[in-house]
C-alpha positions in Angstrom: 45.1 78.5 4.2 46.2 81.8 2.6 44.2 84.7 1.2 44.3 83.3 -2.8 43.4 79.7 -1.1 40.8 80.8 0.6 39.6 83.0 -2.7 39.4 79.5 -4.3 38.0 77.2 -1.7 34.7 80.1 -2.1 34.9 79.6 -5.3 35.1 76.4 -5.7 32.6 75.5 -2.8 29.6 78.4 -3.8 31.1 79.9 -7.2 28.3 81.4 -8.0 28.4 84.1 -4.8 28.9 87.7 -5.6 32.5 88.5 -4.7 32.2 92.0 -6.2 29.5 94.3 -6.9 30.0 97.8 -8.5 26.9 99.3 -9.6 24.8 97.2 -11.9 27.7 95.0 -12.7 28.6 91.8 -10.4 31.4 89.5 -10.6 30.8 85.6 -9.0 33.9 83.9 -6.8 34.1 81.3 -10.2 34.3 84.2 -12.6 36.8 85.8 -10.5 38.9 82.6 -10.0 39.2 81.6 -13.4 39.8 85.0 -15.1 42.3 86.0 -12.5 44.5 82.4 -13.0 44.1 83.3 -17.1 45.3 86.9 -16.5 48.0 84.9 -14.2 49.1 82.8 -17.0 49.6 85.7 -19.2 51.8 87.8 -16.9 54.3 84.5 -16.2 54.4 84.3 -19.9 55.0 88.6 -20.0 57.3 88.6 -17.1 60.5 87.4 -16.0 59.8 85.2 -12.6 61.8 87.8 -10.8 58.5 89.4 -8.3 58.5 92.9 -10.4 55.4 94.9 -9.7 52.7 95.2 -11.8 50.6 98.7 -12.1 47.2 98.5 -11.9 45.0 101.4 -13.3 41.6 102.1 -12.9 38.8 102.8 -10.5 36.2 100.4 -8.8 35.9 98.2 -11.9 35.5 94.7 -11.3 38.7 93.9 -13.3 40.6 95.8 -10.6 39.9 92.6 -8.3 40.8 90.2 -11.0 43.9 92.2 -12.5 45.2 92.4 -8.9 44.5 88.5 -8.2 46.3 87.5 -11.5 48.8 89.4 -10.5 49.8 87.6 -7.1 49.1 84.4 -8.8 51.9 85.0 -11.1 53.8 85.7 -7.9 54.2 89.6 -9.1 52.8 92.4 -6.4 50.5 94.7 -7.6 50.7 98.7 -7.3 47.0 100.1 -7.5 47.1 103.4 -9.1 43.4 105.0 -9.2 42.1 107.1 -12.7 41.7 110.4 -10.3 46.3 110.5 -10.4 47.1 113.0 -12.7 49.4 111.6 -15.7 53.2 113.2 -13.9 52.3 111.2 -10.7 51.5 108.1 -12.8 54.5 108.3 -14.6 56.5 108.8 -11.6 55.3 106.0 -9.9 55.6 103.4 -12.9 59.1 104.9 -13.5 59.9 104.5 -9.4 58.8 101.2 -9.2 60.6 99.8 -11.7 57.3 97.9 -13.2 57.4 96.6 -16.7 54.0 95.6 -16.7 51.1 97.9 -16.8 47.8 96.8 -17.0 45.1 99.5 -17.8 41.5 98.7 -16.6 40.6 102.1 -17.7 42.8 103.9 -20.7 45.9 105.5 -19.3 45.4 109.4 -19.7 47.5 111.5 -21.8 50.8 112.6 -20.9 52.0 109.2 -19.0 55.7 108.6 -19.7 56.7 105.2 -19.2 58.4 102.8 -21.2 56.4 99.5 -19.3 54.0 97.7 -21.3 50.8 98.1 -21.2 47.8 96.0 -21.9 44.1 96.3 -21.9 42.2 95.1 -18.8 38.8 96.8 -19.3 37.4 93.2 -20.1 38.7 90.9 -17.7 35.7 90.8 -15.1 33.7 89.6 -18.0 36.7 87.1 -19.3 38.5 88.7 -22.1 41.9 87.8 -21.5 44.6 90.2 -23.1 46.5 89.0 -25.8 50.3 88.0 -24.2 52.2 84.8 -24.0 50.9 81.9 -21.4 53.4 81.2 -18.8 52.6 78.5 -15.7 52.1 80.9 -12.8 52.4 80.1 -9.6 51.5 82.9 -6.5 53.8 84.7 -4.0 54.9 83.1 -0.9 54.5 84.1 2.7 57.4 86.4 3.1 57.2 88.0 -0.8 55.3 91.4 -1.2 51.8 91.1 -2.3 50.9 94.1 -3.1 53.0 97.9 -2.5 51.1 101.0 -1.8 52.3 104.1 -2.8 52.0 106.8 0.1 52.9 110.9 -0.4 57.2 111.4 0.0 58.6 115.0 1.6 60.8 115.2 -1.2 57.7 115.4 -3.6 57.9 112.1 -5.1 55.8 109.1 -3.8 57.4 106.2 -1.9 56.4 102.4 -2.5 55.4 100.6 0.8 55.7 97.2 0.2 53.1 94.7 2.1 54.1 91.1 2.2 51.5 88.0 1.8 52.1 86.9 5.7 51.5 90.5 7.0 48.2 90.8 4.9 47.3 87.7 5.5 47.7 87.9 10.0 46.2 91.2 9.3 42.9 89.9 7.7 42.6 87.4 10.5 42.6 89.6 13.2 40.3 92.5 10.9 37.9 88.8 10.3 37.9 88.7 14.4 37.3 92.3 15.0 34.1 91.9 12.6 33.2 88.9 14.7 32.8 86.5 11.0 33.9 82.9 10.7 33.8 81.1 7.5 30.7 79.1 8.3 28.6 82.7 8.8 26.0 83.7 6.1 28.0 85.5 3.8 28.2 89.5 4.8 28.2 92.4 2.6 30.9 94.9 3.1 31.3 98.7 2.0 34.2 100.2 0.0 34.5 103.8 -0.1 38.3 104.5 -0.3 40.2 104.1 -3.7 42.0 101.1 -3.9 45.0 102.9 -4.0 44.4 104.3 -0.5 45.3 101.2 2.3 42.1 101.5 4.0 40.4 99.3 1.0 42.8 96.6 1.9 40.5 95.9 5.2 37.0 95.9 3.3 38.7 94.0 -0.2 40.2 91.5 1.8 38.2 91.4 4.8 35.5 90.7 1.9 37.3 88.3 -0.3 39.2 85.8 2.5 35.5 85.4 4.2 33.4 84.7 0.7 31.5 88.1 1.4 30.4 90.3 -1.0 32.5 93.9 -1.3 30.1 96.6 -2.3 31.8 99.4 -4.3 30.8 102.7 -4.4 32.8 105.1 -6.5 33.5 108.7 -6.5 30.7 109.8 -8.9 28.8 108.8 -6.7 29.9 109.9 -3.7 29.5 113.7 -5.5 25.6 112.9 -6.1 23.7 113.0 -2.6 21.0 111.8 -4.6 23.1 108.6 -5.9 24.9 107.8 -2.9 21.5 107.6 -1.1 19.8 105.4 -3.7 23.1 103.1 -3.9 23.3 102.5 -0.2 19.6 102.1 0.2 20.0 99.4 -2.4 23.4 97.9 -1.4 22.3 95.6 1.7 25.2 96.6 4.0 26.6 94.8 7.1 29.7 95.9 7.3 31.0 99.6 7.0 34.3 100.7 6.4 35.3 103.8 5.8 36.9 106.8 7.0 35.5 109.2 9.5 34.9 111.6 7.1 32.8 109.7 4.3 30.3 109.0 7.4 29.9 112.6 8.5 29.4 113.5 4.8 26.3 110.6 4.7 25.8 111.7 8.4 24.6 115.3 6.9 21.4 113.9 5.1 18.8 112.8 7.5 17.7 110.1 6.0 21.2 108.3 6.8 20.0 106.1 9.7 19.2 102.6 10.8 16.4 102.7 8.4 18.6 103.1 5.2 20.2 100.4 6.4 18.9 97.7 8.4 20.8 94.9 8.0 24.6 97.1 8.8 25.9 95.9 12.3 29.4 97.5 12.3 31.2 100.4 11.6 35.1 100.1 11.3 37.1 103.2 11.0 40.9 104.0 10.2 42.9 106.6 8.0 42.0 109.5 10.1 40.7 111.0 13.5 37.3 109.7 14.1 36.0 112.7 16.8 33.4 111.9 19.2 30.8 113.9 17.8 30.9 111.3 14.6 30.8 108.2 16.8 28.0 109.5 19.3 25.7 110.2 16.0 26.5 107.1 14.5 25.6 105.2 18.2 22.3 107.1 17.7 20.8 106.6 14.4 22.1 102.7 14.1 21.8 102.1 17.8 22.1 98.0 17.0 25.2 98.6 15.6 29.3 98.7 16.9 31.2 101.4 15.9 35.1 100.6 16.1 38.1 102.6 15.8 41.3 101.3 14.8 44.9 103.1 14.0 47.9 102.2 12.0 50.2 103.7 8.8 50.1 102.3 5.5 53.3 100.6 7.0 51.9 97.8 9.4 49.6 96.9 7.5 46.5 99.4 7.3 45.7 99.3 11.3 47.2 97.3 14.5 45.0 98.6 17.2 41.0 98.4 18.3 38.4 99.8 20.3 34.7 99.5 20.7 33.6 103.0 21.1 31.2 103.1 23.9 29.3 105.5 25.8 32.4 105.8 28.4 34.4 107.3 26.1 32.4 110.3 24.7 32.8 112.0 27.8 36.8 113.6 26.4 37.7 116.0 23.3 39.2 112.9 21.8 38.8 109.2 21.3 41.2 106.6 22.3 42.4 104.5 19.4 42.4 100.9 20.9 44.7 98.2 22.1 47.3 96.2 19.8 46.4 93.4 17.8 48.1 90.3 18.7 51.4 89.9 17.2 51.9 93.6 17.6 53.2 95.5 20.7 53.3 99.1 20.8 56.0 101.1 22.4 55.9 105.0 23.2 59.4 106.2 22.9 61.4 109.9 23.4 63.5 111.9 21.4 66.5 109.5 22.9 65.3 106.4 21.6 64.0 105.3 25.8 60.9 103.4 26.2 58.4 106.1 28.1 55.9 104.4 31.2 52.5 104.4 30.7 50.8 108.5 30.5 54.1 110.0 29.3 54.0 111.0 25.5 56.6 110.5 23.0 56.9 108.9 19.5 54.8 106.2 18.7 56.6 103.0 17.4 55.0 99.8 16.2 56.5 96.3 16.3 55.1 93.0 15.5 54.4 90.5 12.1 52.4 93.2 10.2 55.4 95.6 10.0 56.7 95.7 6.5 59.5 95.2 4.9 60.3 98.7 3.5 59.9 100.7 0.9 60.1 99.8 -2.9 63.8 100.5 -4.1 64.5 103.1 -1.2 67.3 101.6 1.1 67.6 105.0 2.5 63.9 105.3 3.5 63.7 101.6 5.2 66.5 102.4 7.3 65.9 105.9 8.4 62.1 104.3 9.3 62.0 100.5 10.0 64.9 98.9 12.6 64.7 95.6 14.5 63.9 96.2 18.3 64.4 92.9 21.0 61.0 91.8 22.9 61.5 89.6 25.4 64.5 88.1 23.5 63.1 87.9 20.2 64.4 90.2 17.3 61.1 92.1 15.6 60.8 94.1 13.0 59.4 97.8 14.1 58.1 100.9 12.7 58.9 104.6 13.5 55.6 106.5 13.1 56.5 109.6 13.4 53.0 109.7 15.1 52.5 111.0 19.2 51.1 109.7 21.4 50.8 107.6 25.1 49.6 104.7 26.2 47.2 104.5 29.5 47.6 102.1 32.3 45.7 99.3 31.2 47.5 99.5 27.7 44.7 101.6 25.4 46.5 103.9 22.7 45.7 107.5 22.7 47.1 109.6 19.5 48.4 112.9 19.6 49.2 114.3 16.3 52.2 114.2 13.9 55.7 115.4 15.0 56.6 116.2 11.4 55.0 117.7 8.2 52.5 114.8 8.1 48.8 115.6 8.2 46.0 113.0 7.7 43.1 115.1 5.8 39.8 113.0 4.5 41.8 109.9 5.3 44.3 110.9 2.8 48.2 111.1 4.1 49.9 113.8 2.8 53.3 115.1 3.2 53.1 118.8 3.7 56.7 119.2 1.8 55.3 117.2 -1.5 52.4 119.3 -1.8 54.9 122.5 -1.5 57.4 121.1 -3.7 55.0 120.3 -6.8 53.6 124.0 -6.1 57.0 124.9 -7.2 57.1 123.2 -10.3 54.0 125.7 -11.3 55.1 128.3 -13.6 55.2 131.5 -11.7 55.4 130.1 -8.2 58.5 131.0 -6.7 58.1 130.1 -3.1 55.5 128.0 -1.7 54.5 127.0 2.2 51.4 125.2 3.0 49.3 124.5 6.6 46.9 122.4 7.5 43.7 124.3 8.9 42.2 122.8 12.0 38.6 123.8 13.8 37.8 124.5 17.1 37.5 120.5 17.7 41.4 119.9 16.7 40.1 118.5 13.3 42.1 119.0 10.0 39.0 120.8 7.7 41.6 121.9 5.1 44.8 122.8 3.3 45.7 126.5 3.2 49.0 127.6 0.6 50.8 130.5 0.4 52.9 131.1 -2.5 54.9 133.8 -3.8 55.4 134.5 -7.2 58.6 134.9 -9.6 56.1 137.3 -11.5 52.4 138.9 -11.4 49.9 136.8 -12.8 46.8 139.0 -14.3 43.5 138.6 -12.6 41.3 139.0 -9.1 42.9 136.7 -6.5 40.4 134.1 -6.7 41.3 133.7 -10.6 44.9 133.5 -9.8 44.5 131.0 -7.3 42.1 128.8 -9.3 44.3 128.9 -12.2 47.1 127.8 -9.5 44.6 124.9 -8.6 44.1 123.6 -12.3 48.2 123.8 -13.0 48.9 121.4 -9.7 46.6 119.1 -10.2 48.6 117.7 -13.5 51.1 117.0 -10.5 49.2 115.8 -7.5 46.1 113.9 -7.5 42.6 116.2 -6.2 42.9 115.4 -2.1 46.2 117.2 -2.1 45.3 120.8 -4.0 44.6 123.1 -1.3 41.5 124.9 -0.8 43.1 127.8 -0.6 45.6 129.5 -2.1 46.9 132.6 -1.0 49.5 134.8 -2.8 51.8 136.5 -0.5 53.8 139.1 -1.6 57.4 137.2 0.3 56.7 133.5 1.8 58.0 135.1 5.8 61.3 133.0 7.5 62.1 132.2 11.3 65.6 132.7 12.2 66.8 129.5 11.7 66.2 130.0 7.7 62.5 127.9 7.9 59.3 129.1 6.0 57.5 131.0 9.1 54.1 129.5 8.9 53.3 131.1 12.0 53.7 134.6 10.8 51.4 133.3 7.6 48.6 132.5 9.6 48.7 135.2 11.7 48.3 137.3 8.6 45.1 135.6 7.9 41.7 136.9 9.8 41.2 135.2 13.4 40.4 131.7 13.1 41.2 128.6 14.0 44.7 127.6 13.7 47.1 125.8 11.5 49.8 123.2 12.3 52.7 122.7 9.9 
């Protein structure tokens, strides 16, 4: 039974569970069953039956779950595009992706250029179809793309990572058996911090929905009241945590975040960034009764593809391991040659197996300078090139190493180094840009630092310049990707082979800790 069959066997077996809860405002298994095969209706009667993407805008809303739904019931993928984009990355991303279809849980902002349509979907948790012609839907199969995630691009410009219903679907079995649920369980309650548009929510929304769990949504106003958050997760009945390492040490930093708070939670799942072993060891201490795991994997193979159970063994290092592949996957560790490297020895980490995807959206040059086919055992299978180091140990556990390119992980957040510098170029007045990724004592990434140099003087103490920098990037780049600092520099240093010396930046700086590009 697939993910949508399973959404309707809850539904049709307990309709009246909460599938969705964001706030004060729930949304049942029935009421997201019916409105999402109504929405589904519309879109078949919208769109050609040809699997174009459909944008979906908005934030936690309960019509997110129902807009995406309809959408793969019409057999369209969905592109989740969260209200914190500025309008130029929206735009880019609906003009990139070729979608005709927008639908807009939360108005559009001002200054998005498309020429898709776009229709209202602020009322479809609570059943108010929008008005567009009734087609007979029917969903996407196993090897179409259900949904495409949209990841930062080096050249500035996001790409599309498309995810296809099989890969979700062997992804949410093995995400179900990590969290130790079978269908029969009393239904769980799980947590979603990250933005639908980030991968990590596809574990929690899914991991939710295919089990008839409830998904517990708390957004980013939230998040920015200590106050609220506390009150919200006191009241939210957890048992399942997902999240990235860095929501938890935020919540780790008020006292009151403990075992108490929470009673029910049983397990912690963690993936989009470096979970240190600080974070786990608090986390084993003030929910002692519950597992913490940590998982790895690019937006690419499906969210994550490996696991560990974090236990007191391995809090002895300076870093955690990052599991074992899932089955179906096999990790291989490869050098600069393209040669399988024995267990210990780092190199490249490459991932094949039936979570790999099938590329990325209308980029032919992309999918082949990333994916290939490698042979197992004498079976063809599709494979990943990470870009990611790192070795595997002697009984087969994944240890990561960092990026080999301009690639750095911050708050769970991927970001392309280049795309950051590139839409700091498109700010009037910045000539030259480079940017570096600040790391602690502990090897974590706290921050973005950018240097730019200017075509001309901008008036005003360098903290005004560089906040006024700040606001002008942000109508290109969504907030995680603005640097906390911006330094203005008075000639962006090079090395001899012509490269931006990042080096030479930092060393300008006072002693710290240092920067990676």
């Amino acid at each position: 039974m697939d993910i949508v069959d399973r959404i309707g066997a809850v539904a049709a077996l307990d309709g009246d569970r909460v599938a969705h809860r964001h706030r004060d405002v729930t949304l049942s298994y029935s009421d997201l069953w019916t409105a999402s095969y109504g929405l589904a209706e519309r879109i078949s009667g919208l769109l050609a039956d040809d699997g174009s993407p459909v944008v979906v805008y908005g934030h936690k809303e309960s019509s997110m779950l129902v807009a995406f739904l309809g959408a793969v019931r019409a057999a369209h993928p969905y592109i989740p595009i969260d209200a914190s984009w500025p309008a130029d990355r929206i735009g880019s991303v609906i003009a990139e992706s070729r979608a005709r279809l927008v639908i807009a849980v939360r108005p559009l902002p001002e200054g998005v250029v498309s020429d898709a349509t776009v229709v209202d979907g602020s009322g479809l948790a609570s059943g108010v179809m929008p008005t567009v012609p009734t087609g007979s839907p029917h969903p996407v199969a196993d090897t179409d793309p259900y949904y495409v995630i949209y990841t930062s691009g080096s050249t500035g410009h996001p790409k599309g990572v498309q995810i296809t219903a099989g890969a979700l679907e062997r992804f949410v079995d093995w995400a179900l058996s990590l969290a130790g649920i079978s269908l029969d369980d009393p239904p769980e309650v799980w947590l979603n911090q990250a933005p639908f548009s980030f991968d990590l929510s596809v574990m929690d929304l899914y991991g939710a929905l295919a089990s008839g769990a409830t998904l517990h949504s708390i957004d980013a106003a939230t998040v920015a009241n200590p106050r609220a958050l506390q009150e919200n997760l006191a009241a939210s009945d957890l048992t399942i945590w997902v999240s990235t390492p860095s929501f938890a040490d935020l919540c780790l930093a008020d006292r009151g975040f403990e075992a108490a708070l929470l009673p029910r939670l049983r397990l912690f799942l963690f993936c989009g960034e470096t979970l240190s072993p600080t974070t786990a060891a608090a986390l084993r201490a003030r929910f002692p009764e519950a597992a913490v795991i940590n998982t790895y994997g690019p937006t690419e193979s499906t969210v994550a593809v490996t696991s560990v159970v974090i236990g007191p063994e391995h809090l002895d290092g300076t870093a955690l391991p990052v599991g074992v592949a899932k089955p179906g996957t096999t990790i291989l560790i490869r050098d600069d040659t393209g040669d399988v490297l024995p267990a210990g020895e780092s190199g490249e980490i490459v991932i094949a197996g039936d979570t790999v995807s099938i590329g990325y959206l209308h980029r032919p040059d992309l999918t082949e300078a990333a994916f290939t086919v490698v042979d197992l055992d004498g079976v063809p299978t599709p494979a990943y090139r990470t870009g990611d180091l790192g070795h595997l140990d002697a009984d087969g556990m994944l240890h990561f190493g960092g990026r080999l390119d301009g690639q750095v992980k911050l708050h769970g957040y991927r970001i392309e180094l280049e795309d950051v510098e590139n839409n700091l170029r498109r700010v009037e007045s910045v000539q030259q840009a480079a940017v570096v990724a600040i790391r602690s004592t502990d090897g974590a990434i706290t921050h973005l630092h950018a240097f730019v140099q200017l075509a001309s003087a901008l008036e005003g103490s360098p903290l005004a310049v560089a906040t006024r920098l700040k606001k002008q990037l942000r109508a290109y780049v969504p907030d995680y990707m603005v640097p906390k600092v911006i330094t203005v520099v008075d000639r962006i240093p090079m090395t001899g082979n012509g490269k931006a010396d990042r080096r030479a930046l930092v060393a300008g700086l006072h002693p710290g800790p240092g920067a990676e590009r």
